[in-house]
C-alpha positions in Angstrom: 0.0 0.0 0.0 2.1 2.9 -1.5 -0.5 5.7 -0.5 -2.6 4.4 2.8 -1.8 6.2 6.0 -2.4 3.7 8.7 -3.1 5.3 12.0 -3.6 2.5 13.9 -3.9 -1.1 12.7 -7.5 -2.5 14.6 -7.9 -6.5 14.9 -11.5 -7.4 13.0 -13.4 -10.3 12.6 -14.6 -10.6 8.8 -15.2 -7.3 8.7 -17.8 -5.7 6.0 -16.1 -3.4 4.2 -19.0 -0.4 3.2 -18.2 2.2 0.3 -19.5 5.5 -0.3 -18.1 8.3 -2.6 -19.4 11.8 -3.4 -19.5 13.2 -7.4 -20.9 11.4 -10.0 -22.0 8.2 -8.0 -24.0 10.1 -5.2 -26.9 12.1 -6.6 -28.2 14.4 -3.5 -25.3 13.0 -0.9 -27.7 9.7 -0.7 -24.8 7.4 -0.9 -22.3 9.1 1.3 -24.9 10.6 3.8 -26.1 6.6 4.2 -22.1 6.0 5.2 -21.7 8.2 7.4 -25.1 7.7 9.2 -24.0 3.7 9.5 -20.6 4.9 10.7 -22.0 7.3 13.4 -24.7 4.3 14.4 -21.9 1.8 14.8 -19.5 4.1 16.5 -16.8 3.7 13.5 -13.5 5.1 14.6 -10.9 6.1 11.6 -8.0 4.4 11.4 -6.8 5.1 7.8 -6.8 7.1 4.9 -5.5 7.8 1.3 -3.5 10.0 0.4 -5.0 13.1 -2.0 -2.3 14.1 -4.3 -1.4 10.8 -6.4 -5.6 10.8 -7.4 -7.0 14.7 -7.5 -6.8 17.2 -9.5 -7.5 20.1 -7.1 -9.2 22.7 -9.8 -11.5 20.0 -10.3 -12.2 18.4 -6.9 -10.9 21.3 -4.5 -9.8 21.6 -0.9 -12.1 23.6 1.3 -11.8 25.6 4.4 -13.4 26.5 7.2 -13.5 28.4 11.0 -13.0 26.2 13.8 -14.3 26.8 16.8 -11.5 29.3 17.8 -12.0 30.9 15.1 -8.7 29.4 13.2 -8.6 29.1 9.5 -8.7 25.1 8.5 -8.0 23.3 5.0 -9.1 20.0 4.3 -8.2 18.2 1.2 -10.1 15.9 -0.9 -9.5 12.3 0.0 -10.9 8.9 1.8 -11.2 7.9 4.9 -11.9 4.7 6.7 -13.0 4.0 9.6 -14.1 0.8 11.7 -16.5 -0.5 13.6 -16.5 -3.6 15.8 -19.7 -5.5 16.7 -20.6 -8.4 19.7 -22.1 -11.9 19.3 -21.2 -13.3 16.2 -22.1 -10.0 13.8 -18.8 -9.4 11.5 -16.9 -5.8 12.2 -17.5 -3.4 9.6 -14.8 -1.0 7.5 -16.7 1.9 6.3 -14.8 3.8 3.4 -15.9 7.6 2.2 -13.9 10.1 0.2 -14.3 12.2 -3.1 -14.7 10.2 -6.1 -10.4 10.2 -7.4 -10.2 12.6 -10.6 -7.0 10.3 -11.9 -5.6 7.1 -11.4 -8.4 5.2 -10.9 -6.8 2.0 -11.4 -4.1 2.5 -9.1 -6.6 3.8 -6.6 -9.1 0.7 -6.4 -5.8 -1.5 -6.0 -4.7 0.9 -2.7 -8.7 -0.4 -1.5 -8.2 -3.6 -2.3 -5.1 -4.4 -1.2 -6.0 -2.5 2.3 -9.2 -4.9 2.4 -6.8 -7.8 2.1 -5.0 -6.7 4.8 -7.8 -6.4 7.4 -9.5 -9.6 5.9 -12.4 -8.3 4.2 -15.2 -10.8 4.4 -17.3 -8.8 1.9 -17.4 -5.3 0.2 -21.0 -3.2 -0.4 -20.5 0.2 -2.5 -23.3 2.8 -2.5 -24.8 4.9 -5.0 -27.2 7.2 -6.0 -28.5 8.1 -9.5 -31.1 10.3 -10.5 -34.3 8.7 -12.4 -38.0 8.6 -12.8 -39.0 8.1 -9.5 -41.6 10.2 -7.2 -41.1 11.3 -3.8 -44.9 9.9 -3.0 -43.8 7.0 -3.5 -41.0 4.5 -1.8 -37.4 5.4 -3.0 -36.2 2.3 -5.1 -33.0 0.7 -4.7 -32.1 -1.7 -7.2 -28.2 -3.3 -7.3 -26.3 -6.6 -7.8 -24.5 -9.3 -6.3 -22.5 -12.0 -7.3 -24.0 -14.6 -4.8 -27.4 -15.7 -5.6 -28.3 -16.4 -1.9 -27.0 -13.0 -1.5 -29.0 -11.3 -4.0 -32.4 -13.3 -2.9 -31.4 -12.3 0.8 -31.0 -8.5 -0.2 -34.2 -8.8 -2.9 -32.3 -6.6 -5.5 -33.6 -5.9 -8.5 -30.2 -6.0 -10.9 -30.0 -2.6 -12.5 -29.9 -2.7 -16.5 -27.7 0.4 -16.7 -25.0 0.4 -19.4 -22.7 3.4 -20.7 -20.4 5.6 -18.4 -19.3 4.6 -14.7 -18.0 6.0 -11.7 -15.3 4.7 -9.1 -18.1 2.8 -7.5 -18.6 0.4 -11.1 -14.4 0.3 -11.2 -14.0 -1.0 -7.6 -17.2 -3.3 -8.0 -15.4 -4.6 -11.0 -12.3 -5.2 -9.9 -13.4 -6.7 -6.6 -15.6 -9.5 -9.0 -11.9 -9.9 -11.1 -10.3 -11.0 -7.8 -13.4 -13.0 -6.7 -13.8 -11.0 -3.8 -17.6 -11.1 -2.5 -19.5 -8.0 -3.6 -22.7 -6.3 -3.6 -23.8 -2.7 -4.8 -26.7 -0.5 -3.5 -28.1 2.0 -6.0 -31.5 4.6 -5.0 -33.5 5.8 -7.7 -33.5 10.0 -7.0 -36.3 11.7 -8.6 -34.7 13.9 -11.1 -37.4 16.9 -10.3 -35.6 17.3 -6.5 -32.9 19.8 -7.5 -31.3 20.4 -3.6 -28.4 18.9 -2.9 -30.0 16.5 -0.2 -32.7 13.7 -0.4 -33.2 12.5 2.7 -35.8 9.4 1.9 -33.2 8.2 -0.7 -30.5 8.3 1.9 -32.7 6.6 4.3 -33.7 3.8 1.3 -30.0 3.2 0.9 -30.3 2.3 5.0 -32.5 0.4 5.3 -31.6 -2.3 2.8 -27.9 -1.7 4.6 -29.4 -2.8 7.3 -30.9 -6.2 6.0 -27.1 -7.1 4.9 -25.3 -6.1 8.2 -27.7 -8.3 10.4 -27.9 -5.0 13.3 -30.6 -2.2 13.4 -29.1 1.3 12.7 -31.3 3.2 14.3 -33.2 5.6 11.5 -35.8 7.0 13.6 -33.8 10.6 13.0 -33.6 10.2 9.4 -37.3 9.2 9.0 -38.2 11.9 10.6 -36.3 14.0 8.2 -37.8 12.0 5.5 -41.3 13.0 6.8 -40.7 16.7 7.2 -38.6 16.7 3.6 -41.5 15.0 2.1 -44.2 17.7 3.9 -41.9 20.6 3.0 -42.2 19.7 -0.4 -46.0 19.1 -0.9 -46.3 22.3 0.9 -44.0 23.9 -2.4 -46.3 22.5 -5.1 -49.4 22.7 -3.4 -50.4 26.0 -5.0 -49.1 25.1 -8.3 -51.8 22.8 -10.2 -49.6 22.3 -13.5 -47.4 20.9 -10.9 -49.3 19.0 -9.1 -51.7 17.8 -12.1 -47.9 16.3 -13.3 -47.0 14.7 -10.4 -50.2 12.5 -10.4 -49.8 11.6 -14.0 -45.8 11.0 -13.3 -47.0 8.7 -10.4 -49.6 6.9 -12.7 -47.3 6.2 -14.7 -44.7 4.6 -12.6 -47.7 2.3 -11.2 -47.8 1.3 -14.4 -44.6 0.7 -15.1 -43.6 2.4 -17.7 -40.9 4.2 -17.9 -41.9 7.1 -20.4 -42.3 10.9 -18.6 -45.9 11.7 -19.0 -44.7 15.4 -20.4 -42.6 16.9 -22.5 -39.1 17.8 -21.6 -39.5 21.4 -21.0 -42.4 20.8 -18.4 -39.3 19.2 -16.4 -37.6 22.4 -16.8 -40.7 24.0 -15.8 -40.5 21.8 -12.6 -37.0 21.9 -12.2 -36.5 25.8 -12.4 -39.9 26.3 -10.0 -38.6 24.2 -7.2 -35.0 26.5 -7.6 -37.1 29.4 -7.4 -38.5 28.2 -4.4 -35.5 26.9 -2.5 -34.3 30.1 -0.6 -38.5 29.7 0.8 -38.6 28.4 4.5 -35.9 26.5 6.4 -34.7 24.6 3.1 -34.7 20.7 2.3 -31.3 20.1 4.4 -32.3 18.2 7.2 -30.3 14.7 6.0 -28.0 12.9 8.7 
């Protein structure tokens, strides 16, 4: 491992190694906000991280700063950090991974994850995503994904997604963990493509819940379906007076009943949609309330 700081070395039994990046892979933070809500429910610790200059290009992904509490000026770079998580009875420990999606080097990158997994005995590797799609927030957020293991797939009740063309680090990783014949699974929610904030807090909670059916130990989402509720309330309450709006919605979610998977208006009643909700964002307290 030529670019993995180790700051400490824990002993795990079979962990479950759980993967989240932000970019491309996490429409509305659903992915990462999912692994960092699993690591503050299991009490994850970090132990490790990579390092940011081998796999960024800083005028693409930047470095941010920020006032700490004494008022002092801090920079963080883009990067990934893992943390861990031990468990009692006969659970496995988890490794949970998040981090900027790398700008360069991929392939280099995913064999730094690897080979760290190998060194902590990775029993099993999950990577989350998020893409945006047809979906309604009425309805339940869809989370489709794949496994190599049949048993696993039944156990998870994934519906395998039929995507092809363009992929993030999240499709590299998944790949080269089924080269090596590591065990793998992915977790992708649907986003409906009219939400235009940068937080969805039912998708994030989606992403959880079927998390939890795979790690065998409740996570605790009564905070995040509460913010699911109030996200979902704030946002009837924002196309309540609009009935073109509205009038769409119903026909959007008649559609989806039905499955088909044809918009039941033209493109530029999206934009319509998509510039409203934009107009309206600076309204109230906002749709931010995700974990």
């Amino acid at each position: 491992m030529r670019y993995v700081t180790m700051e400490r070395t824990p002993e795990l039994r079979a962990p479950v190694a759980v993967l989240a990046f932000t970019g491309w892979n996490d429409a509305a933070s659903a992915a990462s906000n999912a692994a960092r809500f699993a690591a503050r429910r299991l009490g994850a610790r970090r132990f490790a991280t990579i390092a940011p200059e081998p796999f960024y290009a800083f005028t693409e992904t930047r470095p941010s700063v920020r006032l700490d509490a004494s008022g002092q000026r801090r920079l963080t770079w883009p990067g990934a950090e893992f943390f861990y998580a031990r468990t009692e009875g006969e659970a496995p420990d988890y490794v949970i991974g998040v981090g900027a999606e790398p700008d360069l080097r991929w392939r280099t990158f995913t064999e730094e994850c690897l080979d760290l997994f190998g060194a902590l005995g990775v029993s099993m590797t999950v990577t989350l995503g998020a893409l945006i799609g047809d979906a309604s927030h009425r309805r339940p957020i869809a989370v489709t994904g794949a496994a190599a293991d049949p048993e696993l797939a039944a156990r998870l009740d994934l519906r395998r997604s039929r995507y092809e063309g363009p992929t993030g680090i999240v499709g590299v990783l998944h790949h080269a963990l089924r080269e090596a014949g590591r065990p793998s699974a992915s977790l992708w929610a649907t986003v409906p493509h009219y939400i235009t904030g940068d937080q969805c807090p039912p998708a994030t909670l989606a992403v959880l819940r079927r998390l939890e059916r795979l790690l065998g130990a409740p996570l605790d989402l009564d905070e995040l379906e509460t913010a699911s509720e109030r996200f979902r309330e704030r946002l009837e309450a924002t196309i309540a007076d609009d009935p073109r709006m509205s009038a769409w919605l119903e026909r959007l979610d008649q559609t989806l009943e039905e499955e088909s998977r044809e918009l039941p208006e033209p493109d530029e009643l999206v934009g319509d949609i998509e510039q409203f909700l934009r107009d309206r964002s600076g309204d109230g307290d906002g749709d931010g309330d995700a974990p």
